[in-house]
C-alpha positions in Angstrom: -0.8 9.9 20.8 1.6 7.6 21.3 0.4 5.9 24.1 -3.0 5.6 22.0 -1.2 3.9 19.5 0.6 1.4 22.1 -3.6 0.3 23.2 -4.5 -0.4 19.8 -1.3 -2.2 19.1 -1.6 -4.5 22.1 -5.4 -4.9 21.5 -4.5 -6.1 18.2 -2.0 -8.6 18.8 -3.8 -10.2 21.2 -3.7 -13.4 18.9 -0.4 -15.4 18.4 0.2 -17.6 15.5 -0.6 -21.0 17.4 -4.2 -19.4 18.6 -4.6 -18.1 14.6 -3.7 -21.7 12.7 -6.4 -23.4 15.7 -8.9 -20.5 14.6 -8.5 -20.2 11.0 -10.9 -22.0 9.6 -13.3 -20.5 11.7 -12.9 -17.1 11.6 -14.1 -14.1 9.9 -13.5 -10.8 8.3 -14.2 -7.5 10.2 -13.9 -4.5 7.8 -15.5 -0.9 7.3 -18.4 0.0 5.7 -18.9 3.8 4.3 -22.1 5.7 5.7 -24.5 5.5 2.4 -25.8 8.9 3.2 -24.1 12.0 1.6 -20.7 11.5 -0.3 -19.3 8.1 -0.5 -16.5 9.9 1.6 -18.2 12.1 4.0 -17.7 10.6 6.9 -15.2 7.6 8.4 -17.1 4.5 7.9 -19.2 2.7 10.4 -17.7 -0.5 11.9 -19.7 -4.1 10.5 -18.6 -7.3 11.7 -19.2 -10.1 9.4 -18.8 -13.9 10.6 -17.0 -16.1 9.0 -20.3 -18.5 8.8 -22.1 -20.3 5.8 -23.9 -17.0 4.6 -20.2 -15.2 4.0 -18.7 -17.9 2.3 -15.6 -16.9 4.3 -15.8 -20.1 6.3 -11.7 -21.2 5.9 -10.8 -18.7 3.7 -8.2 -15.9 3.8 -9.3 -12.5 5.2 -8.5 -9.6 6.9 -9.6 -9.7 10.3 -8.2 -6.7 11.4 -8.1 -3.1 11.3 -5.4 -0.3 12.1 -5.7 3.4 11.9 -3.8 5.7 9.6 -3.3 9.6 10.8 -4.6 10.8 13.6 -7.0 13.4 14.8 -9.4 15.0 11.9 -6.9 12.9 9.8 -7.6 9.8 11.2 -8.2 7.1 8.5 -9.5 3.3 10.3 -9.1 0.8 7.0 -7.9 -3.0 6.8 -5.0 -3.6 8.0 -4.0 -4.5 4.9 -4.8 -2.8 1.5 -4.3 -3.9 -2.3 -1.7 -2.3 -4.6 -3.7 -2.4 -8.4 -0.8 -1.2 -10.7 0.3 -4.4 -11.4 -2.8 -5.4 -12.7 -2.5 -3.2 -15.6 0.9 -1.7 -15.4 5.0 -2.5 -15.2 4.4 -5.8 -14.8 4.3 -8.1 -17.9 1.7 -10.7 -18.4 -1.4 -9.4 -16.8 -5.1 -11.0 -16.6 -8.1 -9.8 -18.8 -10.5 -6.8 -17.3 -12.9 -8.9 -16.1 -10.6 -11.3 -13.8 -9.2 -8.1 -12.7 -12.1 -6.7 -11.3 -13.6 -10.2 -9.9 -10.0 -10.1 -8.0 -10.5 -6.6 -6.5 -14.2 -7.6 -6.0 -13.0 -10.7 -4.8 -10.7 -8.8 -1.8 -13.3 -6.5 -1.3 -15.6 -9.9 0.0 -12.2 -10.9 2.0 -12.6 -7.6 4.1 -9.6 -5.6 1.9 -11.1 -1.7 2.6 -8.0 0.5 0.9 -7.1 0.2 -3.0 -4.7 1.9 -4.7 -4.4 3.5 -7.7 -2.7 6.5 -9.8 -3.4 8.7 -12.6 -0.3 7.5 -13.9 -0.3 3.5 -14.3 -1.5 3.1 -17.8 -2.9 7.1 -17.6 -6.0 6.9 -16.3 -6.0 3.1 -17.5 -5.7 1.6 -13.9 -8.1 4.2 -12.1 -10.8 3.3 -14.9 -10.2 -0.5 -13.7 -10.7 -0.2 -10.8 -13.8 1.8 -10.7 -15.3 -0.3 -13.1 -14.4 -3.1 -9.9 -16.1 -1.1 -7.2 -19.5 0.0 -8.8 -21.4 -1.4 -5.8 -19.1 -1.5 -3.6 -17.6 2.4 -3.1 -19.6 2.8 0.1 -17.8 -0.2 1.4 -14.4 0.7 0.7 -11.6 3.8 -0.1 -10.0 4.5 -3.2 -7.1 6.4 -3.2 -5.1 8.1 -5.8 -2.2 10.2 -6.6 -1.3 13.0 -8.8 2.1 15.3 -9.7 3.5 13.7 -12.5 3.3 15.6 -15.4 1.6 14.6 -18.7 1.2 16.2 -22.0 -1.5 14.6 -24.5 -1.7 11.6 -22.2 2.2 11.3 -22.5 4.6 11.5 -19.4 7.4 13.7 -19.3 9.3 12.1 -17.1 12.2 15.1 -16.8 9.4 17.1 -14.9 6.6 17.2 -12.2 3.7 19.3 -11.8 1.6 20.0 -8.8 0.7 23.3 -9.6 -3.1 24.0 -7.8 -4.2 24.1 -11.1 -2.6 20.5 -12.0 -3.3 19.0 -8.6 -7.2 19.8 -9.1 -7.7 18.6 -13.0 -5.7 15.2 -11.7 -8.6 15.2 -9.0 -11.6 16.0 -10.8 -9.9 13.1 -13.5 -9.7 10.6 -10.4 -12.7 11.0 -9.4 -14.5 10.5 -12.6 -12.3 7.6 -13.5 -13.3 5.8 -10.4 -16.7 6.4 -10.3 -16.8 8.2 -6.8 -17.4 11.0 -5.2 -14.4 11.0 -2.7 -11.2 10.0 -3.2 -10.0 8.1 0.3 -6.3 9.4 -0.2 -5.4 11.9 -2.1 -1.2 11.5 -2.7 1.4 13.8 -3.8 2.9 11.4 -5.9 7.0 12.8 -6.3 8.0 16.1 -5.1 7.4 19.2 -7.4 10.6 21.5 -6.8 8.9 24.5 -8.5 5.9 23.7 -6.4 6.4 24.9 -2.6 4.8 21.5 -0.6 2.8 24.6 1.7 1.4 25.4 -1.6 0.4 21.7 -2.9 -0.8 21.0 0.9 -2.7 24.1 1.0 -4.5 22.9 -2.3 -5.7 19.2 -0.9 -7.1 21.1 1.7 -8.9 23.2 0.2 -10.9 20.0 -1.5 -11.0 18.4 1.8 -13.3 21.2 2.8 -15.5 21.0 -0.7 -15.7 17.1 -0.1 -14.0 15.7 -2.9 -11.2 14.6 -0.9 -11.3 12.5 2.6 -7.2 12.8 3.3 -4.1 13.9 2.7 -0.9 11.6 1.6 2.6 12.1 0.4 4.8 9.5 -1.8 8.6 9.3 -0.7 9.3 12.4 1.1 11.8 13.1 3.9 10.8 13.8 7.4 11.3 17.8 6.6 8.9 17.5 3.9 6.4 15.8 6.3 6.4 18.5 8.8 6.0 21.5 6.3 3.1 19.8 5.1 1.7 18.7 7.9 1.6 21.8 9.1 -0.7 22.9 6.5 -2.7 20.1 6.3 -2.9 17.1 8.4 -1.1 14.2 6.8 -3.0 10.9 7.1 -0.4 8.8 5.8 2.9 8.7 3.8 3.8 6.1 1.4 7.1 4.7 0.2 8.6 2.0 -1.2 9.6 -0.3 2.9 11.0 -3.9 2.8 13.8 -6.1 3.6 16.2 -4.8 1.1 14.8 -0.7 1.2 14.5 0.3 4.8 16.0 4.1 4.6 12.4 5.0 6.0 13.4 3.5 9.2 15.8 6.1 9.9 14.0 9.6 9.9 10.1 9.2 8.0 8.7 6.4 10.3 10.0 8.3 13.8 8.3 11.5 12.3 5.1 9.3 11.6 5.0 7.9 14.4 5.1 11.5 16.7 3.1 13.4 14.9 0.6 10.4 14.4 0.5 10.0 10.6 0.0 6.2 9.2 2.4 4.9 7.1 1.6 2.5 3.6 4.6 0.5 2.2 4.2 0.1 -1.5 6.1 -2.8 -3.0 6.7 -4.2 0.1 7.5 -7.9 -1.2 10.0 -5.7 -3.8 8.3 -6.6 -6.8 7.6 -9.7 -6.3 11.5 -10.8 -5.7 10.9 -11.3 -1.7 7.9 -14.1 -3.1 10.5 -16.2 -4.0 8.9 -16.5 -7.6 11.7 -14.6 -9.3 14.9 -16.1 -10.1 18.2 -15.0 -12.6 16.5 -16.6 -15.3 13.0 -14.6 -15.6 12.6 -13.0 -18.3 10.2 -9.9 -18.0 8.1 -8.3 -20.7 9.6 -5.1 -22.9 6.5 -3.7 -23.2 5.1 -3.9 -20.2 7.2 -4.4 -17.1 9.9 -2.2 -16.0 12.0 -4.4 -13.8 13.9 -5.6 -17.0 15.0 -1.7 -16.5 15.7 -1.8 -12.8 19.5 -2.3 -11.3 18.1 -4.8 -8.9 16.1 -6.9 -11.3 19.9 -7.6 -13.6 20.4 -11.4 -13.6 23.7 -11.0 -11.7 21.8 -8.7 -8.8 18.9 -11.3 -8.9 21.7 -14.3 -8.1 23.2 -12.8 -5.9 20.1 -10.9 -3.6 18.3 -14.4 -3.3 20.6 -15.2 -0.7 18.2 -12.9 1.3 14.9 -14.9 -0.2 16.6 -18.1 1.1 16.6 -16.2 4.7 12.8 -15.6 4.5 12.5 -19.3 3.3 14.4 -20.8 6.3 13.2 -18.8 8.6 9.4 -19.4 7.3 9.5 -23.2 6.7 9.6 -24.1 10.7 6.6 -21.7 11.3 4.8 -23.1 8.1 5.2 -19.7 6.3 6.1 -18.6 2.9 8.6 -16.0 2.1 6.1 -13.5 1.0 4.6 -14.1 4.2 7.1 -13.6 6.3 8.3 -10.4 4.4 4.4 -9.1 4.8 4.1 -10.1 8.4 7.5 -8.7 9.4 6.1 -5.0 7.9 3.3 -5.1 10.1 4.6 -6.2 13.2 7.2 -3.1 13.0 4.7 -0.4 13.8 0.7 -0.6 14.4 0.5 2.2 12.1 2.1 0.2 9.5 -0.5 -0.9 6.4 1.4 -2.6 3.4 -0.1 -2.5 -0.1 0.8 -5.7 -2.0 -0.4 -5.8 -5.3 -1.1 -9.1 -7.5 -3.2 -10.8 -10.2 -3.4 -14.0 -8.8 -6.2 -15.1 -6.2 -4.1 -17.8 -4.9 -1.4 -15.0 -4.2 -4.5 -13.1 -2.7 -5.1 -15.3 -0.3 -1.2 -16.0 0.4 -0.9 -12.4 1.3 -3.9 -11.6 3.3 -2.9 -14.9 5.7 0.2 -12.6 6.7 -2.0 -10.6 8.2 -2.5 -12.7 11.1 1.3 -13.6 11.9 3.1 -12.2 14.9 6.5 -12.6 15.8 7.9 -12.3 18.6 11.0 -9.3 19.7 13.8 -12.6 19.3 11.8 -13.3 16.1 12.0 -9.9 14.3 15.5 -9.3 16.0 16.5 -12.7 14.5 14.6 -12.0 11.1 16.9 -8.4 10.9 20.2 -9.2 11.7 19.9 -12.4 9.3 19.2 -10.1 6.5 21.5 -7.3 7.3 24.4 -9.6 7.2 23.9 -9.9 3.2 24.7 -6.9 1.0 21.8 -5.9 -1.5 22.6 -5.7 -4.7 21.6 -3.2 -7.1 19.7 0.1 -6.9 16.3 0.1 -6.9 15.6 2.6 -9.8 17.7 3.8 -12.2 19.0 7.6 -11.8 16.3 9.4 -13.1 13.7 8.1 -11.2 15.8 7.8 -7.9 16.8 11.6 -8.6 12.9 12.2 -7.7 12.8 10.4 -4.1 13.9 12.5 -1.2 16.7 11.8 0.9 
């Protein structure tokens, strides 16, 4: 396994940075297209190249170019080796477009060669996943949309003291998801925080039992410890696990990506630019939305933690300005030169931002390069938790 990883990591990154800014403007985007016969998720999608010529349009533009495998074995997952996070476009994160630029944005990385979106039952309640099916009506055999279920709601309302993945909960949230998105698979199917009154045996026993009736593709679990991982796993193969991975979270480092990486599950960072602070966008004097954005509630997002954690954005900035990089670049690119199993989520509502982060996916750096990038940022303290007790009582140590 591991030595199959190594081939596709070194076939990969057979382009530097110098070759990719000569060969830009002329390349294309490679993604996966879904067989269109039987269910949308019945089988792992067929391989289409598309040039980047004058019938694309993707002549000069931003696009993923490349693709990377999540899981292994019956769980193996081949998607774009970067996906697209759609909470924010709805949810948490204060001023948000109108419905239809949202969907011409997920349309739009959909054209850019963007194969894996992500969504929840949670971000708005049902809200988000109704977006975003609404975006890929035409497009489903092209691409996977993956979801997540376990919190538990009461007349539409969260009850944020409790979780529920019950078998019975785990396949209303599916049947839900599916209908909300418009599709007949879901890609991923998460556990989205750990039930303790729900054996993980028991909630990985249940996905697979709609693997086998087709209304799931895979398996995923949300900020779980390496135990965790195995007990599942050893029900049903896990295709990926995703938790919050960055330059000021990297816990994961320690026990979940070793795990991943022997027993061959993929791994998705969500926030991986921290909410947007790693952009550079974000300074002591934003000011985010009551209503809708819950960094304003967030340790890390307090003016003084804000001051004081941009030294590390200044880092990223520095480090990105001799390579003609941005910050968010340079956080993005860093992810995915860690591991080839590695495929970050960043959401946005901007196309320019779009196109910012799918350039990343081009960039490597060399061993001095990330060694130089690591111990730079280690050497400043960050500030402030990332969520506040309650909901870091529900992510596993």
């Amino acid at each position: 396994m591991k030595q199959e990883m190594e081939k596709e990591w070194n076939n990969e990154h057979g382009m530097n940075r110098r070759g990719f800014l000569r060969q830009a403007v002329l390349a294309g985007s490679t993604f996966c297209v879904a067989s269109t016969t039987g269910k949308a998720g019945g089988s792992e999608p067929a391989v289409m190249n598309i040039s980047g010529g004058p019938d694309t349009g993707l002549a000069g533009m931003a696009a993923v170019h490349n693709r990377r495998t999540l899981g292994s074995g019956t769980a193996a997952m081949n998607v774009s080796a970067m996906g697209f996070g759609c909470m924010g476009l709805n949810h948490h994160r204060s001023q948000h477009p109108g419905k239809e630029q949202s969907i011409a944005l997920i349309r739009e990385a959909i054209e850019r060669g963007v194969t894996l979106f992500d969504t929840a039952e949670s971000y708005g309640y049902h809200k988000n996943e109704k977006l975003v099916g609404e975006a890929l009506k035409g497009y489903a055999d092209r691409v996977f949309a993956s979801s997540k279920f376990g919190h538990k709601f009461v007349n539409g309302v969260q009850i944020k003291t409790e979780e529920d993945s019950t078998p019975a909960n785990i396949r209303r949230v599916c049947e839900n998801s599916l209908r909300n998105l418009g599709v007949e698979t879901l890609g991923i199917f998460y556990q989205h925080r750990i039930d303790p009154n729900t054996p993980v045996e028991v909630v990985a026993d249940t996905v697979k039992e709609l693997i086998r009736e087709g209304k799931v593709l895979h398996f995923g679990l949300c900020e779980v410890n390496a135990g965790t991982i195995r007990r599942a796993h050893a029900v049903c193969p896990v295709t990926a696990i995703q938790s919050e991975y960055h330059f000021m979270h990297r816990d994961v480092e320690e026990n979940v990506l070793p795990v991943c990486e022997e027993l061959g599950i993929g791994f998705v960072p969500y926030s991986p630019l921290n909410r947007g602070l790693l952009g550079g966008m974000i300074n002591e004097y934003t000011r985010f939305e009551a209503a809708n954005d819950n960094r304003q509630t967030l340790p890390r997002f307090q003016p003084d933690a804000i001051r004081a954690n941009m030294r590390i954005v200044e880092v990223l900035n520095a480090f990105g300005r001799t390579r003609g990089i941005t910050p968010a670049q340079v956080a993005l690119a860093w992810l995915m030169n860690k591991k080839p199993f590695v495929v970050p989520i960043p959401g946005t509502t901007k196309l320019s931002h779009l196109e910012e982060n799918l350039r990343a996916a081009e960039f490597r750096f060399t061993d001095s390069e990330m060694k130089e990038l690591e111990e730079a940022v280690a050497a400043i303290p960050v500030i402030g938790s990332r969520y506040d007790a309650l909901q870091e009582s529900k992510v596993q140590k």
